[in-house]
N, C-alpha and C positions, 0 to 999 in steps of 0.2 A: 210675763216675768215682771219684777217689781226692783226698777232699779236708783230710781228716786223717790225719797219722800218728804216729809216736814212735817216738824215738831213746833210750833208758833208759840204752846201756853209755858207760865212763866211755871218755876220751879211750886212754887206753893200750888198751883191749880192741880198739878202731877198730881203733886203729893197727895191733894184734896181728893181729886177724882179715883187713884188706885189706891188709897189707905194703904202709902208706903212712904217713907223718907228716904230723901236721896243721900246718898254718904256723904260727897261732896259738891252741895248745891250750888257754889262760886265758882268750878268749873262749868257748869252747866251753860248752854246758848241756846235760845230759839233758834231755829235756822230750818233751809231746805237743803238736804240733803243726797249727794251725790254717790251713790255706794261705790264708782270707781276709784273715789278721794278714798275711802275706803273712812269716815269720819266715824270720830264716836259719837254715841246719839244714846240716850234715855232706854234702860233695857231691865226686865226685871227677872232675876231667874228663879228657877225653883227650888235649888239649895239654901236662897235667903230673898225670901218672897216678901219680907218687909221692906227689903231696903231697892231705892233706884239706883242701878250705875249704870255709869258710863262705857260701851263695849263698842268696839270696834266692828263697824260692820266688813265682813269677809270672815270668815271662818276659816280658821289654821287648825288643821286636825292635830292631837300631839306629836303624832310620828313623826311630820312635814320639817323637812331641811331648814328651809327659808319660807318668805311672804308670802313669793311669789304665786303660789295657789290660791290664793285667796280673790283673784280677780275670777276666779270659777267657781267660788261659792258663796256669793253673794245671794243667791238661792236657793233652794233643795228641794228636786220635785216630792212633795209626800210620797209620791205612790212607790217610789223607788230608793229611799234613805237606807230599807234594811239591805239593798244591795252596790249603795256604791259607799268604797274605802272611806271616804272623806265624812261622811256622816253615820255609816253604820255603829262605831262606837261613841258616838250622842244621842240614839235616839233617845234617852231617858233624859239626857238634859234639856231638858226644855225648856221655855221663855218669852215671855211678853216686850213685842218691839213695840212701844208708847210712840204712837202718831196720833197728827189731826188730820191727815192726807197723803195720798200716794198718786204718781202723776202717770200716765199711761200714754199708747199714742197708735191711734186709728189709722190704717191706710185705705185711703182717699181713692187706691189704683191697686192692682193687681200686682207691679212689683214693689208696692212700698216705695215709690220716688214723694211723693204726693201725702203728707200724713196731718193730722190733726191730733194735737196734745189735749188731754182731758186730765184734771184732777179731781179725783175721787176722792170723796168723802160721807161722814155721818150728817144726817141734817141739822141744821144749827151749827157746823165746826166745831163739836163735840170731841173731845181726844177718843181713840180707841186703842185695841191693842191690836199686832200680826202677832200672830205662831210664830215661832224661832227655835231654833236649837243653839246652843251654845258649849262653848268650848274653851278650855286652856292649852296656851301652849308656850314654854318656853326656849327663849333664843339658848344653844348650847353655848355658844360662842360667845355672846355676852350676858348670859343671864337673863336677858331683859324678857318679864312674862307679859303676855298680854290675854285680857279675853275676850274672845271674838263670835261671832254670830253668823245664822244664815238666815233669811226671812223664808220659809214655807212656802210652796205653792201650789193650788189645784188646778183642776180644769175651769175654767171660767165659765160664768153662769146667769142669767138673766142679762141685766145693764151691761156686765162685764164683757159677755161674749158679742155684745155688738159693739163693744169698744176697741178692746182687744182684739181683733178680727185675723190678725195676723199670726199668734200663737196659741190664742185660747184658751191663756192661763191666768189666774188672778193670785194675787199675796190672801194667806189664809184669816180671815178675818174672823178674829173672836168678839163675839155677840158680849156687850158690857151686861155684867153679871156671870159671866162665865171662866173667868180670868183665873181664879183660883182651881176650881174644877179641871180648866185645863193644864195649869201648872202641876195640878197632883194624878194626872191621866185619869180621869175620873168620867169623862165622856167617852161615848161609844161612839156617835156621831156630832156635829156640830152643825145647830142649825142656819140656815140663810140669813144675813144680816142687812136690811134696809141701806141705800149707799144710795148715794147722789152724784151725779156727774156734771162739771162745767166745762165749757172748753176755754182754754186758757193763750 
């Protein structure tokens, strides 16, 4: 699963890299990111694939009462979105979560007492993008809308699966050059993307 990551480059390199502007580049922060803070982070979707915002990582489905859900979707296995509640009516929204890194972590032992954190990345610290689905949902009670996100995930594969060792899943990495094609479902499958691992 992929539950931290980090954004390092500044607002103009985004921009550079995805030939996108961000709406409001003054809120924008490099940072490492914690999805149980539940933080907003750099996210581009496909209803307005020019522009960068800001989205809430946790996904609030529209129906959802409250928050509170969103500490359980923080991810979404692909293989299963057309069958659970929470993301069966986004699978069409879809969206690029802008990283330079996602951090992982090895067990060391058979029960996971023992682990080693790794941060994965492109070579050189290159930005890329995860798969995402995305969502609106507003507070009834006070109005207040927010939009929110879940980062994709598959089975993990190559470097991943001897990292990961414990669940065998990795966040879905879109191959740069393919960012658009994936925003408009345009691929059938998505090919393996070169990734580097350091322990940290």
């Amino acid at each position: 699963m992929c539950f931290h990551s980090k954004q390092t480059k500044k607002a103009v390199e985004l921009e550079h890299r995805f030939r996108a502007r961000f709406d409001k580049p003054e809120t924008y922060q490099p940072s490492i990111f914690n999805g149980f803070q539940f933080p907003k982070t750099p996210v581009i979707t496909n209803n307005q694939p020019e522009h960068i915002q800001l989205l809430n990582w946790g996904l609030i489905p529209h129906w959802a009462k409250d928050k509170d859900i969103r500490k359980n979707t923080l991810n979404a296995r692909i293989e299963t979105i057309t069958e659970k509640p929470s993301f069966r009516n986004v699978i069409h929204q879809r969206c690029l979560v802008l990283v330079d890194g996602f951090y992982e972590w090895q067990w060391l032992d058979p029960e996971g007492k023992k682990k080693q954190k790794y941060e994965i990345g492109l070579p050189y610290g290159e930005a890329f993008a995860l798969g995402g689905l995305w969502s609106k949902w507003v507070d009834k009670e006070t109005g207040e809308e927010l939009n929110t996100y879940a980062i994709l995930t598959t089975e993990a594969k190559g470097l991943m699966a001897e990292i990961h060792n414990s669940k065998n899943r990795m966040p879905l990495i879109i191959q740069p050059g393919l960012e658009t094609a994936w925003l408009q479902e345009a691929l059938s499958e998505l090919p393996e993307t070169s990734i580097i691992a350091s322990k940290v």
